[in-house]
PyMOL CGO cylinders between C-alpha atoms (Angstrom):
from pymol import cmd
from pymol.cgo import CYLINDER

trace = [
    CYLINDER, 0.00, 0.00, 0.00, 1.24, 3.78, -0.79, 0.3, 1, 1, 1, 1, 1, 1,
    CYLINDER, 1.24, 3.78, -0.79, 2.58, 5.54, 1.87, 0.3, 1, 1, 1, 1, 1, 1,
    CYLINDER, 2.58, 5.54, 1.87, -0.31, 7.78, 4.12, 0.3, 1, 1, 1, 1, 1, 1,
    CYLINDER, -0.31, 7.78, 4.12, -0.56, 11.24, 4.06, 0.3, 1, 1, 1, 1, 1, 1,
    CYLINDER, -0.56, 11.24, 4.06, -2.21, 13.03, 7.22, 0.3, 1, 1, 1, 1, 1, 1,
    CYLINDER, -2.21, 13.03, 7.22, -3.36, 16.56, 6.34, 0.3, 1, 1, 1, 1, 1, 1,
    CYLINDER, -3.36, 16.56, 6.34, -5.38, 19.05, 8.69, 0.3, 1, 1, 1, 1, 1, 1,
    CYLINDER, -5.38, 19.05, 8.69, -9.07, 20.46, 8.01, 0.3, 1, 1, 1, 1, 1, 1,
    CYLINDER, -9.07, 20.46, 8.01, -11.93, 22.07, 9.11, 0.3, 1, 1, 1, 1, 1, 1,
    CYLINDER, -11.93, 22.07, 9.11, -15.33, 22.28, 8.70, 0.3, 1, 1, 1, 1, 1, 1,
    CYLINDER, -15.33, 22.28, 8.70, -16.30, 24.71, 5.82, 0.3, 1, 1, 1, 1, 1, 1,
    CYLINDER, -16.30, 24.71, 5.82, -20.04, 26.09, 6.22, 0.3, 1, 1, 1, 1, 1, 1,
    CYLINDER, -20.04, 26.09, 6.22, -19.76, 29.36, 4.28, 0.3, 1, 1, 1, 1, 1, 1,
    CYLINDER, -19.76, 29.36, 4.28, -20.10, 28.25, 0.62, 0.3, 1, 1, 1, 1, 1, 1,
    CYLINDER, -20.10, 28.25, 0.62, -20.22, 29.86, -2.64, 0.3, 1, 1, 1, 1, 1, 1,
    CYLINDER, -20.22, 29.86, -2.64, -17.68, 31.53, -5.00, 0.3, 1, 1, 1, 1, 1, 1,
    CYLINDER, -17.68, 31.53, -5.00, -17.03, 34.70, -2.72, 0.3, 1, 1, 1, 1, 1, 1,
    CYLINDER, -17.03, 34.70, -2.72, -16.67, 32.31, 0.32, 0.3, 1, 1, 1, 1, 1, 1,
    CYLINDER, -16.67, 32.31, 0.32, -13.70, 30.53, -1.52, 0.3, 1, 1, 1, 1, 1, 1,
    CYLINDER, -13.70, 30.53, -1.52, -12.20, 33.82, -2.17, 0.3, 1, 1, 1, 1, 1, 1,
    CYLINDER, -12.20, 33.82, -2.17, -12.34, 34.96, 1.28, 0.3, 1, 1, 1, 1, 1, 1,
    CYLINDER, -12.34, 34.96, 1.28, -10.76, 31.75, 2.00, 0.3, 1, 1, 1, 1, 1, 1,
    CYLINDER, -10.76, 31.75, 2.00, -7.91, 31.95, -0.33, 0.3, 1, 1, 1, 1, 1, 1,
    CYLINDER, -7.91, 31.95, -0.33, -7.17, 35.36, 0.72, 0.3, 1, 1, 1, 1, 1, 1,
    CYLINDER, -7.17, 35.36, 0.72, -6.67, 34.44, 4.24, 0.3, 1, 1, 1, 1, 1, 1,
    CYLINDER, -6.67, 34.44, 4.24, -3.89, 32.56, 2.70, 0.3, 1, 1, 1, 1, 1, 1,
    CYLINDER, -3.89, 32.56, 2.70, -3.85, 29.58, 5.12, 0.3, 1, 1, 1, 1, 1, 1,
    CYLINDER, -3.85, 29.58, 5.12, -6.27, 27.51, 4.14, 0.3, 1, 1, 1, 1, 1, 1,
    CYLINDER, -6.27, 27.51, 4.14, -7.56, 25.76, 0.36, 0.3, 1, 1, 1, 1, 1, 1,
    CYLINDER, -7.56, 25.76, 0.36, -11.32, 25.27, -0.14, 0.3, 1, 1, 1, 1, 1, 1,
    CYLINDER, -11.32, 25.27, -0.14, -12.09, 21.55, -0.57, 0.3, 1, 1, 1, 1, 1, 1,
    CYLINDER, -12.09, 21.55, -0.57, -14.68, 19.28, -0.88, 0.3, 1, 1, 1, 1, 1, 1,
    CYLINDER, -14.68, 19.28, -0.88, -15.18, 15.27, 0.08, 0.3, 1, 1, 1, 1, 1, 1,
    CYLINDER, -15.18, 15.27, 0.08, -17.59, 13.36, -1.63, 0.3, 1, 1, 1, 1, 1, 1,
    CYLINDER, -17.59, 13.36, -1.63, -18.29, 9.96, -2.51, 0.3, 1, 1, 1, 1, 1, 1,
    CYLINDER, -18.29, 9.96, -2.51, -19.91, 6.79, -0.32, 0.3, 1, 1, 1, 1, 1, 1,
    CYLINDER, -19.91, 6.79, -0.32, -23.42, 7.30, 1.43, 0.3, 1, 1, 1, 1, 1, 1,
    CYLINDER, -23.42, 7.30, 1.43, -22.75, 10.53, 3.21, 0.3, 1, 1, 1, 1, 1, 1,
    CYLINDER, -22.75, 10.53, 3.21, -23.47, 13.77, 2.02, 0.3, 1, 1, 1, 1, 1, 1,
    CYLINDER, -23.47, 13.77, 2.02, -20.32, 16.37, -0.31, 0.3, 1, 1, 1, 1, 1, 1,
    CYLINDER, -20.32, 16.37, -0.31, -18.72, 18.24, 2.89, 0.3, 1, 1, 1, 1, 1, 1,
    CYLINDER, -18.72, 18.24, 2.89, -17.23, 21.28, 2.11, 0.3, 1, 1, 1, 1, 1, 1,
    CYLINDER, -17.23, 21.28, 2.11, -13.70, 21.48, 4.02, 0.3, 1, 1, 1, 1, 1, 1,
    CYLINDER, -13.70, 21.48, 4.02, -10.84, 24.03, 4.52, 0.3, 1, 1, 1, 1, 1, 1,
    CYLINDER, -10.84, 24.03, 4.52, -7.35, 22.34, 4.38, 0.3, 1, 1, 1, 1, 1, 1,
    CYLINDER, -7.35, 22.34, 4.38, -4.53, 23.94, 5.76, 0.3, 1, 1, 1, 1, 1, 1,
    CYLINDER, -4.53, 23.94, 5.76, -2.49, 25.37, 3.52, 0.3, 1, 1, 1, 1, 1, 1,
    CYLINDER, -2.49, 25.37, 3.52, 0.89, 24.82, 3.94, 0.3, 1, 1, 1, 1, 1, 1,
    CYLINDER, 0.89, 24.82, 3.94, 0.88, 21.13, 4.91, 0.3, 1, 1, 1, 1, 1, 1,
    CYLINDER, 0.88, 21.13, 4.91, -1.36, 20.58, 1.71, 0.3, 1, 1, 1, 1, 1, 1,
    CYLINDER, -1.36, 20.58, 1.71, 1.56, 22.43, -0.78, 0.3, 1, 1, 1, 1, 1, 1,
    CYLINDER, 1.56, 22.43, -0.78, 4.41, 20.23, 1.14, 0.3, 1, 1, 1, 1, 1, 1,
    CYLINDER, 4.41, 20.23, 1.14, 2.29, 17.14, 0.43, 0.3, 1, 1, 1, 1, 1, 1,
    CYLINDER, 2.29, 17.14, 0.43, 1.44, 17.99, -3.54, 0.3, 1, 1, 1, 1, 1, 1,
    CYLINDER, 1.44, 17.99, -3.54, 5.52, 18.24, -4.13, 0.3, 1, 1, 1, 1, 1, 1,
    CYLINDER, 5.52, 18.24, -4.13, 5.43, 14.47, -3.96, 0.3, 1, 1, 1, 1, 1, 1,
    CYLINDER, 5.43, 14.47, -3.96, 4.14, 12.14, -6.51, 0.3, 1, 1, 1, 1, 1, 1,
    CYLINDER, 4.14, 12.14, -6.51, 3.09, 9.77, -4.17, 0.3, 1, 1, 1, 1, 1, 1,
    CYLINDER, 3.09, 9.77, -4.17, 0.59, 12.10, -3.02, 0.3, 1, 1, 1, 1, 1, 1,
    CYLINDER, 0.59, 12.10, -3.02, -1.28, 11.76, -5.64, 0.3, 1, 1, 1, 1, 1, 1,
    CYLINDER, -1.28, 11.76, -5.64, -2.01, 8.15, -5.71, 0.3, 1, 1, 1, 1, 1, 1,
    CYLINDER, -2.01, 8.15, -5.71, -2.05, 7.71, -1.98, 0.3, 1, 1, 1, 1, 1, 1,
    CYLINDER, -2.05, 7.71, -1.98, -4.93, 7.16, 0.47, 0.3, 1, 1, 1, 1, 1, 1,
    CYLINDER, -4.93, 7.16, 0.47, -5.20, 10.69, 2.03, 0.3, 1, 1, 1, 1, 1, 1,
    CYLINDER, -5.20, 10.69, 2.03, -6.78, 11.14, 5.62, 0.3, 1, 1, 1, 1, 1, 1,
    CYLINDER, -6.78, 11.14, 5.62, -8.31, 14.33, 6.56, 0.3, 1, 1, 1, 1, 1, 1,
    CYLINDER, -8.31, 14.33, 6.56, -8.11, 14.91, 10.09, 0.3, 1, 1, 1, 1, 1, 1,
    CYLINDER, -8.11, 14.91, 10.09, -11.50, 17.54, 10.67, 0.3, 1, 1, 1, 1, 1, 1,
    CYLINDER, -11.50, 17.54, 10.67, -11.10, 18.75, 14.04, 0.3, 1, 1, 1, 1, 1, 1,
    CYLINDER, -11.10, 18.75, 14.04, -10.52, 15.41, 15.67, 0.3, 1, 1, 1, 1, 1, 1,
    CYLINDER, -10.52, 15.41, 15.67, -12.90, 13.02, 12.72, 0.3, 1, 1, 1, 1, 1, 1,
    CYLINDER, -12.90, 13.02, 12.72, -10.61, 11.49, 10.26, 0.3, 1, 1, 1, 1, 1, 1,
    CYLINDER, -10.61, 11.49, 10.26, -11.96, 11.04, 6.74, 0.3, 1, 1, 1, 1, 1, 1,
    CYLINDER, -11.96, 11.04, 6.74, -10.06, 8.38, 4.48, 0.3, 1, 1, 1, 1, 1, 1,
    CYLINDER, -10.06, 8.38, 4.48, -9.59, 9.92, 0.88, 0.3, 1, 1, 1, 1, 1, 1,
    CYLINDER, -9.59, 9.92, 0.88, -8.11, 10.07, -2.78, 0.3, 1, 1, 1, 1, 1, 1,
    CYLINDER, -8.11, 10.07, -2.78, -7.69, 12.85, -4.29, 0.3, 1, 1, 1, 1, 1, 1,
    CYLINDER, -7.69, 12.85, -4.29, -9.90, 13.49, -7.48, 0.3, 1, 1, 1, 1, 1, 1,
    CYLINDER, -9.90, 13.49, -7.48, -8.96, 16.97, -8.75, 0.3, 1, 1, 1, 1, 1, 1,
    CYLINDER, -8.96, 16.97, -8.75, -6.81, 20.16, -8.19, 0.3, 1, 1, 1, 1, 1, 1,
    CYLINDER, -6.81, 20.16, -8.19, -7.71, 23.18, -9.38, 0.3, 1, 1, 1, 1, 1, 1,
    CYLINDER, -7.71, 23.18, -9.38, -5.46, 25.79, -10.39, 0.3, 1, 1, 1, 1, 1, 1,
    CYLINDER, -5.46, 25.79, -10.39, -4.96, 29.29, -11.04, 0.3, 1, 1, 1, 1, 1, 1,
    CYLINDER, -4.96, 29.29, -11.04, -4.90, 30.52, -14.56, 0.3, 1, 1, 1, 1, 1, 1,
    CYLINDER, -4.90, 30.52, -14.56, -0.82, 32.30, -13.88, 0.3, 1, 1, 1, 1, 1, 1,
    CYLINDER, -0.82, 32.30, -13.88, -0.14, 32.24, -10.08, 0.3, 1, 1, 1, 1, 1, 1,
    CYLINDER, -0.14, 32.24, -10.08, 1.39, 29.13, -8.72, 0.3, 1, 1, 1, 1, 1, 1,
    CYLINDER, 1.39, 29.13, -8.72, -2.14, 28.63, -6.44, 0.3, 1, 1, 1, 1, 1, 1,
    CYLINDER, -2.14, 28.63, -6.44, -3.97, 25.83, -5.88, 0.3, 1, 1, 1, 1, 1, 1,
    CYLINDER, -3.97, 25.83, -5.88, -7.93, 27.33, -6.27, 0.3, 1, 1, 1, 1, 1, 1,
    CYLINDER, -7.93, 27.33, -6.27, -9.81, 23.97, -4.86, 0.3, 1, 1, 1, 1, 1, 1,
    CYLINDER, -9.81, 23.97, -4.86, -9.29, 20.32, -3.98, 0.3, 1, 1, 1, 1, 1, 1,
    CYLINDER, -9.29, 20.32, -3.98, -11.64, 17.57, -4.43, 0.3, 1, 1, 1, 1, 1, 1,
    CYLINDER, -11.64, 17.57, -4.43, -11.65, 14.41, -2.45, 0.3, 1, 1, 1, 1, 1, 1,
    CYLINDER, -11.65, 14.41, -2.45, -12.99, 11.15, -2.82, 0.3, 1, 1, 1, 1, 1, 1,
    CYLINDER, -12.99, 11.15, -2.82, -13.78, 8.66, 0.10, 0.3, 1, 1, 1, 1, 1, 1,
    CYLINDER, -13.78, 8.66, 0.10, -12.68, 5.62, 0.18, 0.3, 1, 1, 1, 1, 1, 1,
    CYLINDER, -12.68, 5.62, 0.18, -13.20, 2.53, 2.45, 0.3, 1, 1, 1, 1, 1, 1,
    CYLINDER, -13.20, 2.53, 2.45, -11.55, -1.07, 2.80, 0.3, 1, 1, 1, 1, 1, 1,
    CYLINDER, -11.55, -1.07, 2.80, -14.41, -2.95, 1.49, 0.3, 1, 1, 1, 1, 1, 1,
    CYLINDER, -14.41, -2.95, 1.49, -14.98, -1.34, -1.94, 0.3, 1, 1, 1, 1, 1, 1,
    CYLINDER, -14.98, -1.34, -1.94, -12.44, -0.86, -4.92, 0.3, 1, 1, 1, 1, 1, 1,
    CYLINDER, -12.44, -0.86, -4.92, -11.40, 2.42, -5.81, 0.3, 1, 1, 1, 1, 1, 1,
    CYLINDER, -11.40, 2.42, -5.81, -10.07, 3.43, -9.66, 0.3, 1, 1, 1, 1, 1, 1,
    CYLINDER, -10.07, 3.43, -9.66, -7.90, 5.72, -9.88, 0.3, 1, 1, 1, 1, 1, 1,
    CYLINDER, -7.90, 5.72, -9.88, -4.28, 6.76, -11.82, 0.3, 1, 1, 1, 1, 1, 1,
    CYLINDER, -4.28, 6.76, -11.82, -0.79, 5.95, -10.76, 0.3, 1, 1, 1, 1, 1, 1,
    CYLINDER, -0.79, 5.95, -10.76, 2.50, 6.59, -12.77, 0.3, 1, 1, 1, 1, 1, 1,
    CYLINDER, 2.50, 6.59, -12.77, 4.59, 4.58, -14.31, 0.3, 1, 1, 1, 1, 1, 1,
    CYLINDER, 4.59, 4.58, -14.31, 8.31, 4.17, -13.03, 0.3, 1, 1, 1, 1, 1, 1,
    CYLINDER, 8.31, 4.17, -13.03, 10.88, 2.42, -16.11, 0.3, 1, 1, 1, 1, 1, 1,
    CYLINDER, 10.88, 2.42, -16.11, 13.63, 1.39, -14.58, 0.3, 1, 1, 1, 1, 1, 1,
    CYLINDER, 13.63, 1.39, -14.58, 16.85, -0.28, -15.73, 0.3, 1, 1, 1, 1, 1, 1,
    CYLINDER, 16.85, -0.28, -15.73, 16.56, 2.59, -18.75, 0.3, 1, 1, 1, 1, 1, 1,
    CYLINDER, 16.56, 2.59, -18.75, 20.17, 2.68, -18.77, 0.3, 1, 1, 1, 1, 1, 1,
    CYLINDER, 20.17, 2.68, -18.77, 20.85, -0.70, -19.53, 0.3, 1, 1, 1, 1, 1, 1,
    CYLINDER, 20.85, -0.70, -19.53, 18.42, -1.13, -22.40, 0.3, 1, 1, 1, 1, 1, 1,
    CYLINDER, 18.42, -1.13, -22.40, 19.60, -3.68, -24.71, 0.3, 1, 1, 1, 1, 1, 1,
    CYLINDER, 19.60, -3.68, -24.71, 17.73, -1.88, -27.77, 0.3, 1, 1, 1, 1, 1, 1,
    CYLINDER, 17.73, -1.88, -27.77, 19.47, 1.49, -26.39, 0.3, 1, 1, 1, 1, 1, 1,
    CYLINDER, 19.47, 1.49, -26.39, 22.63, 0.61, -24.99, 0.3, 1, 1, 1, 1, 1, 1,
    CYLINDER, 22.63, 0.61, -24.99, 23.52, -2.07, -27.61, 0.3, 1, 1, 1, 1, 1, 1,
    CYLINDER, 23.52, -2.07, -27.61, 21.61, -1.63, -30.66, 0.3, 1, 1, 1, 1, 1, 1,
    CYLINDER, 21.61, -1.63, -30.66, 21.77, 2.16, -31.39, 0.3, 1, 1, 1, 1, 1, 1,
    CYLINDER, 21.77, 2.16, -31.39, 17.86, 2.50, -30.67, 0.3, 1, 1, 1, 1, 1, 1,
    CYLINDER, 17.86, 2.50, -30.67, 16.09, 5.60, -28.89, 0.3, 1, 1, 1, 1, 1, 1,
    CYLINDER, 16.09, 5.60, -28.89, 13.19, 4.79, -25.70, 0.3, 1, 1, 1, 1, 1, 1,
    CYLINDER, 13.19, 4.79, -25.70, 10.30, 6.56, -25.90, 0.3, 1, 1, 1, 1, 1, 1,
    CYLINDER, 10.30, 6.56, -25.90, 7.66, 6.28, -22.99, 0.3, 1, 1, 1, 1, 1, 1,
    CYLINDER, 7.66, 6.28, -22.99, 3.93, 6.40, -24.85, 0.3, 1, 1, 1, 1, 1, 1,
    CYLINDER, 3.93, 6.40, -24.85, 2.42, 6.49, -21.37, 0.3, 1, 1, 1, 1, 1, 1,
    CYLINDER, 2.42, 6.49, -21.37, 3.59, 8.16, -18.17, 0.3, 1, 1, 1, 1, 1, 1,
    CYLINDER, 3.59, 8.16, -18.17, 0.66, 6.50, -15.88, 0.3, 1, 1, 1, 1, 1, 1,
    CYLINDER, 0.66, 6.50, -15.88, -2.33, 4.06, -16.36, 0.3, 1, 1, 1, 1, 1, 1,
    CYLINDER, -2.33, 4.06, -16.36, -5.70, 3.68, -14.50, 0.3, 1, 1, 1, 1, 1, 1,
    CYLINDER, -5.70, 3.68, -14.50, -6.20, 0.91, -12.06, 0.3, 1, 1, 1, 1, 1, 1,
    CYLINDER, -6.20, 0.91, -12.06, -8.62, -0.85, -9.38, 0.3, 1, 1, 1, 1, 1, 1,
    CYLINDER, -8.62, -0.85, -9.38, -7.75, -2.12, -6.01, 0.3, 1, 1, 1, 1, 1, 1,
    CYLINDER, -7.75, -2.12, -6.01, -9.32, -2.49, -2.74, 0.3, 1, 1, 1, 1, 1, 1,
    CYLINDER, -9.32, -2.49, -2.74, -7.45, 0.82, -0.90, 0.3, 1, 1, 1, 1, 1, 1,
    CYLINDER, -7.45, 0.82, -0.90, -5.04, -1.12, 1.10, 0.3, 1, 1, 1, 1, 1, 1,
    CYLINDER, -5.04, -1.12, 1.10, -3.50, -2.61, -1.99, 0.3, 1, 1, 1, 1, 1, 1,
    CYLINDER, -3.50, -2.61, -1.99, -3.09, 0.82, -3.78, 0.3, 1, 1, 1, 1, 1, 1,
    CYLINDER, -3.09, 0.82, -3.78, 0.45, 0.82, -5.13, 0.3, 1, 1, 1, 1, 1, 1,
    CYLINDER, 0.45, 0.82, -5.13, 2.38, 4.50, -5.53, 0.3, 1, 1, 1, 1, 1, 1,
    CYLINDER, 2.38, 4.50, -5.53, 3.93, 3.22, -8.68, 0.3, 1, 1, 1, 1, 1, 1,
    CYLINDER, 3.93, 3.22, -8.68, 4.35, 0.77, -10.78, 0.3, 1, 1, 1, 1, 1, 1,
    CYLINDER, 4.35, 0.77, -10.78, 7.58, -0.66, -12.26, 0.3, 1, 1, 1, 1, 1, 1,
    CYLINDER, 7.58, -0.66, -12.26, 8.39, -1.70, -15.67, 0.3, 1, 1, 1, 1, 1, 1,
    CYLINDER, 8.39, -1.70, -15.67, 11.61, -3.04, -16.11, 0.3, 1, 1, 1, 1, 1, 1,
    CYLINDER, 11.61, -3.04, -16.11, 13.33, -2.13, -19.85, 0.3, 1, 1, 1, 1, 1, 1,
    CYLINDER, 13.33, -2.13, -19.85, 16.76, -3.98, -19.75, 0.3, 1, 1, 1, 1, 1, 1,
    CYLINDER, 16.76, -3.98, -19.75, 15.63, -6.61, -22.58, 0.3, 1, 1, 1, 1, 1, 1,
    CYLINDER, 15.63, -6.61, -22.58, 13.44, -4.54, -24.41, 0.3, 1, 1, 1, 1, 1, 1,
    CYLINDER, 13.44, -4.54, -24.41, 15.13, -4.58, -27.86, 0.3, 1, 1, 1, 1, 1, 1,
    CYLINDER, 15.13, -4.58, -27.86, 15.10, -2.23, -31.28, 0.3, 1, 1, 1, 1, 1, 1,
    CYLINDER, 15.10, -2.23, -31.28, 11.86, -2.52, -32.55, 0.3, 1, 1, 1, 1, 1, 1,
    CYLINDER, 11.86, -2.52, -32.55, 9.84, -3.72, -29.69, 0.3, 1, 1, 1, 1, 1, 1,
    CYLINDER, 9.84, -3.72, -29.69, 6.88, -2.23, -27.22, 0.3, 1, 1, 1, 1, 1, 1,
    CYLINDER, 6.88, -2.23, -27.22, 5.71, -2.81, -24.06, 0.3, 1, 1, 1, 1, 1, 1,
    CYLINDER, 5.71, -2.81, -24.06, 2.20, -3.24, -23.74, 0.3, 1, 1, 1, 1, 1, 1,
    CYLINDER, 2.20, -3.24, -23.74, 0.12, -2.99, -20.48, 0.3, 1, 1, 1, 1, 1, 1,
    CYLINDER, 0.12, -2.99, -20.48, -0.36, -6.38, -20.36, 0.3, 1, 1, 1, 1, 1, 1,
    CYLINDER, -0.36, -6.38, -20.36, 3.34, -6.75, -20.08, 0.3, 1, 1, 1, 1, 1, 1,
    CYLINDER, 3.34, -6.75, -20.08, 3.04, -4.67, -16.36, 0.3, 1, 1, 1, 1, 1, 1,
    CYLINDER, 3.04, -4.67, -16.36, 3.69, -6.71, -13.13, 0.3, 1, 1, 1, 1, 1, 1,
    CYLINDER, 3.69, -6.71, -13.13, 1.18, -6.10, -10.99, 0.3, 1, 1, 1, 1, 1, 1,
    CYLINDER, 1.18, -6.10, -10.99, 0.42, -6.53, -7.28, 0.3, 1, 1, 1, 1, 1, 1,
    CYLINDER, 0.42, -6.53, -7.28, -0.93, -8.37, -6.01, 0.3, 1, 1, 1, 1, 1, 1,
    CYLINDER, -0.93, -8.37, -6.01, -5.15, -7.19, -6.19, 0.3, 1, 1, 1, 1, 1, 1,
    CYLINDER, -5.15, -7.19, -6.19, -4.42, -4.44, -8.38, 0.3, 1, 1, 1, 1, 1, 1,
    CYLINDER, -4.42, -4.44, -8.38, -5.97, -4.56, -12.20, 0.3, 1, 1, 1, 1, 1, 1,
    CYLINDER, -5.97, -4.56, -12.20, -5.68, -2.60, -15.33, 0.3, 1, 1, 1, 1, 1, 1,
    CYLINDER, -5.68, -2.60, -15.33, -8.85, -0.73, -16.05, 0.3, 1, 1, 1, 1, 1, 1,
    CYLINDER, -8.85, -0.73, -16.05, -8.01, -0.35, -20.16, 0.3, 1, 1, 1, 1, 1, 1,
    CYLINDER, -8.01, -0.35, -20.16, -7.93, -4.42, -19.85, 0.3, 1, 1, 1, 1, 1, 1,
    CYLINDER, -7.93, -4.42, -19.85, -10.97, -5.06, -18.71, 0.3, 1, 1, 1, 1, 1, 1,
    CYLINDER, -10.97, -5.06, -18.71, -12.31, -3.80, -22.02, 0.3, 1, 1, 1, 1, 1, 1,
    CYLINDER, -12.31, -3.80, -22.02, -10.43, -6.56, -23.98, 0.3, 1, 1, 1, 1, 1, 1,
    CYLINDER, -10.43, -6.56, -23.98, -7.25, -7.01, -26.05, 0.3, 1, 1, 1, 1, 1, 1,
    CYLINDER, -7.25, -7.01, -26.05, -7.75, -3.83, -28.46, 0.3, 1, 1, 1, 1, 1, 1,
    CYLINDER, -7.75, -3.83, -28.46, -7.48, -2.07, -25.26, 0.3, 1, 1, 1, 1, 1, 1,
    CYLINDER, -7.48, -2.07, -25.26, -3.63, -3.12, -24.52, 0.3, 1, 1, 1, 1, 1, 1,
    CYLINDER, -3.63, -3.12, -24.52, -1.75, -0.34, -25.77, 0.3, 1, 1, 1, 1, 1, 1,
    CYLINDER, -1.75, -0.34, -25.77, 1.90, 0.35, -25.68, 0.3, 1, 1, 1, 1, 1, 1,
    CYLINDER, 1.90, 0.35, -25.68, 3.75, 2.07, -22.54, 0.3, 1, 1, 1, 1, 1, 1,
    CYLINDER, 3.75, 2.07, -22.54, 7.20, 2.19, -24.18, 0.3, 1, 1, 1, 1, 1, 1,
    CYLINDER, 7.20, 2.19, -24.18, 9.02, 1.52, -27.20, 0.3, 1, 1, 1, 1, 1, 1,
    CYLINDER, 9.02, 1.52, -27.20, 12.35, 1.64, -28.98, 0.3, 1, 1, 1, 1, 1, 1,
    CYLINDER, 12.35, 1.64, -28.98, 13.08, 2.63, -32.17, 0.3, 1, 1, 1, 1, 1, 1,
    CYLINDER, 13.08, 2.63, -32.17, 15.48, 3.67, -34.40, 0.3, 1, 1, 1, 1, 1, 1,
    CYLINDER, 15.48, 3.67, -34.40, 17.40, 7.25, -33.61, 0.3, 1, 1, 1, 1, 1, 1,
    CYLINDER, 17.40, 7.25, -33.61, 16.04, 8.86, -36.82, 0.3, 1, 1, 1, 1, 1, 1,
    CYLINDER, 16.04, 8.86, -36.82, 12.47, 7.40, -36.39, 0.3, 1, 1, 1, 1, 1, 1,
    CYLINDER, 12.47, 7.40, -36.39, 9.96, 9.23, -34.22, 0.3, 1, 1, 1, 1, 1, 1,
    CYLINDER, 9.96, 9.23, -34.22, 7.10, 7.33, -31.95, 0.3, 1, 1, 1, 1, 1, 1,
    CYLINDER, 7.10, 7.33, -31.95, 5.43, 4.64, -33.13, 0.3, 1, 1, 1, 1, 1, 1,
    CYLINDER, 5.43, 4.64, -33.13, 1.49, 5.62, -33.09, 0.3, 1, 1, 1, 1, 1, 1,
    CYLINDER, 1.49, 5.62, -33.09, 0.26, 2.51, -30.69, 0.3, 1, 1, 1, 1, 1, 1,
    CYLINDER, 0.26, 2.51, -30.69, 0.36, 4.33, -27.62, 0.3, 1, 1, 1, 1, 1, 1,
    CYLINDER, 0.36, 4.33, -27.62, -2.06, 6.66, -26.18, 0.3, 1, 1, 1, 1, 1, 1,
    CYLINDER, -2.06, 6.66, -26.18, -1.31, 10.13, -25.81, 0.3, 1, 1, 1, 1, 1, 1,
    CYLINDER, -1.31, 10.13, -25.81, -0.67, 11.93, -22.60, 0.3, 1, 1, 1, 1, 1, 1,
    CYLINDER, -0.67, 11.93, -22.60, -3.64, 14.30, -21.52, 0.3, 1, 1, 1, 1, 1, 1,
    CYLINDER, -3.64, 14.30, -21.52, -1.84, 17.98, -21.25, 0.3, 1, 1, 1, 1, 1, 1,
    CYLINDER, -1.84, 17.98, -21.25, -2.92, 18.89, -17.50, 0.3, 1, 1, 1, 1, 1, 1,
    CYLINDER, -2.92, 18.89, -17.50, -5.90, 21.62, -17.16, 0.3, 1, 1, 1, 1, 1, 1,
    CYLINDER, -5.90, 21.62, -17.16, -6.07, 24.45, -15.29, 0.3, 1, 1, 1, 1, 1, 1,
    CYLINDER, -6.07, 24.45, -15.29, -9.18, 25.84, -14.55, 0.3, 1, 1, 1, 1, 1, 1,
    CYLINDER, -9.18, 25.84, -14.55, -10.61, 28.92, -12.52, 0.3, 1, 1, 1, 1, 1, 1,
    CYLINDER, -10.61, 28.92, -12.52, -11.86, 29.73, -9.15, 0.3, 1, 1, 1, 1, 1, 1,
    CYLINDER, -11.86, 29.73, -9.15, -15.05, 27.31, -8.12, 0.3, 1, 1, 1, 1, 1, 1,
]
cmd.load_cgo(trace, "trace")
């Protein structure tokens, strides 16, 4: 399981656009919201500076998450971040419970290792290109994995990884897979130095940023 992050909140009962801005300009706290399960959205102020510290790390962001609101401790993922247009802000946060009895689906990255070592780099002249940086999976939340590995030492000039060729914990499954064998596209490649990218892979989504809720 990914490593737990503990991050302070309160209860947030003044809602609205202008109540986020008030917020914000106190400049200690982010407006948030939890949602998700049988209980009701709560709107939540998280303190500031423990939440920036905790968004430096990757792992953050495909971690289970608990809220600690004024003693009550929420378990959470988190959904969404939104961010201001030019300042380096986070706007608002949204949450997602979670519980150790259903699955959650969410994104983790991908971590290549042994890059260095590639036989179609280091011995064949050939160029690695990563087609995917993460992939979407489904575990119970005590098997959620911060990463996972691929290792790239035999891949040779020519070849791709697919996500079927992932190791995965145990528990965890590839959501694209589920929807059958047209679904298992390529994570890495190598090809020559004067090709570009093979077209089997998807795409990386360019992150949004969006205005104030």
């Amino acid at each position: 399981m990914s490593n737990q992050f503990t991050l302070k909140a309160q209860d947030r009962s003044d809602l609205g656009k202008g109540a986020s801005r008030r917020l914000r300009r106190q400049g200690d706290v982010v407006p948030a919201i939890i949602y998700g399960g049988e209980t009701a959205p709560k709107p939540v102020a998280i303190d500031k500076p423990s939440f920036y510290k905790a968004i430096e790390s990757e792992s953050f962001f495909s971690s289970v998450v608990v809220l600690d609101i004024a003693g009550q401790k929420e378990s959470v993922v988190i959904r969404d971040l939104q961010r201001h247009p030019y300042k380096p802000l986070i706007t608002h946060a949204d949450f997602m419970r979670v519980d150790d009895t259903h699955e959650l689906t969410t994104t983790v990255p991908l971590h290549f290792a042994n890059d260095e070592a590639c036989k179609g780099v280091k011995d064949e002249g050939g160029v690695l290109h990563v087609l995917n940086n993460d992939v979407e999976i489904s575990c119970l939340p005590q098997n959620l994995p911060e990463y996972l590995e691929v290792d790239v030492a035999g891949l040779g000039l020519g070849e791709t990884l697919h996500l079927s060729d992932i190791p995965l914990p145990e528990g965890v499954t590839l959501v694209a897979l589920s929807h059958g064998e047209e679904s298992d596209y390529g994570i890495v490649s190598i090809t020559h130095a004067d090709k570009g990218t093979e077209g089997d892979g998807e795409g990386d989504d360019a992150e949004s940023t969006t205005t104030e809720d």
